[in-house]
N, C-alpha and C positions, 0 to 999 in steps of 0.2 A: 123273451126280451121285450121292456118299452119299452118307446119312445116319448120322450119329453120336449116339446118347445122349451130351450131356453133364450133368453135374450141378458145381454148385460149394457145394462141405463145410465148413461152419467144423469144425473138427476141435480136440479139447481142450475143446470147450465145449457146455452145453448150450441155448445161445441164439446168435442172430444178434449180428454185430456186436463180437465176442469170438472169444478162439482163433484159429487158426492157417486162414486161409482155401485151399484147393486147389482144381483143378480135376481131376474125374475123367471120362475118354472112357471107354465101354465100346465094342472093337473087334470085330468079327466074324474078323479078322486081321492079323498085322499090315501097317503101312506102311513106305516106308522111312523111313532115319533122320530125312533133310531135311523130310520131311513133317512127322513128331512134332514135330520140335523149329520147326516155323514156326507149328503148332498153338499148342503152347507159348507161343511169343511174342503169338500174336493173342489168347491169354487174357490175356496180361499178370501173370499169379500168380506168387507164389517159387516153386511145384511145381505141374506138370500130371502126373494120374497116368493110366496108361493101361494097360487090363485086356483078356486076353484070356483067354476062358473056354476051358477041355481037359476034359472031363467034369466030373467033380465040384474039380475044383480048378481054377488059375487062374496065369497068369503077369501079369506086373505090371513094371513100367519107368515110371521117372521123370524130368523133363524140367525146368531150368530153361528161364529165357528165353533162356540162353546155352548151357549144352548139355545132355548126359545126366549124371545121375551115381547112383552106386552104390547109395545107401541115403539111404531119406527116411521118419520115421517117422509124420509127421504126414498125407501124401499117402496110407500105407497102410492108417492108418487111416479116412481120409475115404473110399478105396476099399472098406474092408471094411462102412463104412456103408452106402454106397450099395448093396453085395451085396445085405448083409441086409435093408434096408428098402423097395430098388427093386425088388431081382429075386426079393423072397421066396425068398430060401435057403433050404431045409427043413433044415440043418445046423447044430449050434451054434459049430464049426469050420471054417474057412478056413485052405485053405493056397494060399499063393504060390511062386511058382518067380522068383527075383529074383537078379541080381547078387551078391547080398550070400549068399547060399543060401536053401534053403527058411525061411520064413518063416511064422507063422501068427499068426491072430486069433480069438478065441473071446471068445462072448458071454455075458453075464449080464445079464439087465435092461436097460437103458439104456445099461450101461458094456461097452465093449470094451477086451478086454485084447490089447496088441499081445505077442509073444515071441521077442525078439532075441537075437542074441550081445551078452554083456559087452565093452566096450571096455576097452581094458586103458589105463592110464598110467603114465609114470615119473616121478619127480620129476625136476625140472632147473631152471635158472634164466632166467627170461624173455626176451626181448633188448628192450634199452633202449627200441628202436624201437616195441615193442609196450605199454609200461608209459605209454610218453609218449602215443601214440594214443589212452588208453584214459582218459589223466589221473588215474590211480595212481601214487600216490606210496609205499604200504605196504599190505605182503598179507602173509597169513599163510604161505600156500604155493602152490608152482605146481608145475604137470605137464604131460606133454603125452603126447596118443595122436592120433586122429583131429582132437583139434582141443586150442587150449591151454586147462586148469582155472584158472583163476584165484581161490585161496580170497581172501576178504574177511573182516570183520571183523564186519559186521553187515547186516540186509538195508536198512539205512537209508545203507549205504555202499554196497550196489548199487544201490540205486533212484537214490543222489546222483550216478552216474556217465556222465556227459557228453562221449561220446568226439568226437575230431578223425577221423573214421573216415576219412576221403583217405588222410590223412597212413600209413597202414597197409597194408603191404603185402598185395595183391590174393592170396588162397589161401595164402598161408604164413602168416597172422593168422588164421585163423579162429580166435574165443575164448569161451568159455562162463566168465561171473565168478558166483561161489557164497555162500554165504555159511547161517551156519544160520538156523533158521527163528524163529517169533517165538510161538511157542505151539501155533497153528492147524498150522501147515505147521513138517515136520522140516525142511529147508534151502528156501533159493529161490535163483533163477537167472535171467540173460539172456543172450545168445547175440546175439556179435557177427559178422558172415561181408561181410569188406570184398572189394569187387571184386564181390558178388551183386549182382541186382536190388533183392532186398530186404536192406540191410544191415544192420539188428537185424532177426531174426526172432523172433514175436511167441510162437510156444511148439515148441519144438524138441526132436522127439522121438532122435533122433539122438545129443544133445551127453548129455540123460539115457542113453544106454546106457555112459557114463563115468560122471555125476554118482553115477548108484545105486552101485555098487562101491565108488566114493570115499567117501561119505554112510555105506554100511553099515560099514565098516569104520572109520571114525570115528565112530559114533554106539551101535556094538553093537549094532543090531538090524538082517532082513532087511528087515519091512515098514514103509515109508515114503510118508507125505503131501507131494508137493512142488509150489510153484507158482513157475511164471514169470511174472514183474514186470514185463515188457512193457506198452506202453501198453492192449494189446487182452487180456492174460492169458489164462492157461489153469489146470487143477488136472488132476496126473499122480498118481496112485495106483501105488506104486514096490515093486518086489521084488525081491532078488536071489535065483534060485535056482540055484545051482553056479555054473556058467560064462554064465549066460542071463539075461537082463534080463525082468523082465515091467513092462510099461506099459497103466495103465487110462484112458481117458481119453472122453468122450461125443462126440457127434457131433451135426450139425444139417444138413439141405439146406436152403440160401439160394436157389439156384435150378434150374433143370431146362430140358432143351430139348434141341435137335439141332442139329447141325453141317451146314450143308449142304457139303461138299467134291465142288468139281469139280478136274476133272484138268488143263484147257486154259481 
């Protein structure tokens, strides 16, 4: 039998019950992939993050309930919580070795800043099938890169939008709808991903490595306040610098324990 530290992060938030929930394994090595990903499942989370330490840095892999995938910003961050607050990090910087490339997270206070690559978008025109799923009828403009931009009009015509999410094709819909912000917050956003476990995700670090680029250069400024409007919310503290995204966002442990895994 192992044992496994697990911990489960609300992530984007600084209390329970809000933000983006994950689940983080610290590994002594790793498993194979069918293991991960049955972990995975028995957490039941939109992401289980799974950490293995290399001296002072660290690799990192991410698991829906259905399979692996590339880049997950919320899980990294809940990961790099757990670093610093579990395993007393002496470091103010984390780095990751991920799918996606090196990755890192540096801390100030409370808030950890995640530092990704920009995601790039083009303009282009929606297909029908995604406009009617989503029950839009007028947008100001669309884009697509890793997943579709969807501008709106107002954040009271994002929070008003009530998608038929079935009816939307499984991975080729995935859609982040935007819209500007209302004083407090430069733009806000939700994050639709049909055919996931979780189909609106509740704050999506991910879709913001588009939103920032789009937002700065519609707004004329690098640093930006933005929140996702989820039912569970989050607040992302936003920067574009060159080509790199910086995302700030806090963190909470909901709960802690061990994995017992046997083999037979």
């Amino acid at each position: 039998m192992k044992e496994i530290p697990v911990y489960l992060v609300s992530a984007f938030s600084e209390r329970p019950f809000s933000g983006n929930p994950a689940a983080v394994c610290l590994l002594d090595a790793w498993l194979a992939d069918d293991v991960l990903l049955k972990m995975a499942q028995e957490h039941n989370q939109s992401e289980t993050a799974f950490v293995v330490r290399e001296g002072e840095s660290f690799s990192l892999r991410w698991f829906t309930t259905r399979n692996e995938v590339n880049l997950c910003g919320h899980a990294t961050l809940a990961s790099a919580h757990v670093i610093f607050h579990h395993l007393d990090f002496p470091h103010a910087v984390i780095h990751f070795a991920t799918a996606s490339g090196r990755l890192t997270v540096s801390r100030e206070g409370d808030w950890l800043t995640l530092d990704f690559p920009a995601g790039a978008t083009q303009e282009t025109t929606p297909p029908a099938a995604l406009l009617a799923g989503l029950g839009v009828e007028r947008y100001v403009s669309a884009r697509r890169g890793r997943a579709w931009l969807i501008e709106l009009a107002s954040r009271e015509e994002v929070a008003a939008v009530r998608p038929t999410i079935e009816t939307m094709m499984p991975g080729e819909h995935k859609v982040t709808i935007t819209a500007p912000g209302d004083g407090e917050y430069d733009f806000v956003s939700r994050f639709f991903s049909p055919g996931e476990a979780v189909w609106e995700d509740p704050v999506t670090g991910s879709a913001h490595t588009m939103l920032i680029p789009f937002w700065s250069a519609k707004l004329g400024k690098s640093k930006m306040l933005a929140r996702q409007i989820s039912a569970r919310g989050g607040d992302i503290r936003c920067e574009l610098k060159g080509d790199r995204v910086l995302m700030a966002g806090q963190a909470v442990t909901w709960l802690q324990g061990k994995i017992l895994l046997r083999f037979n």
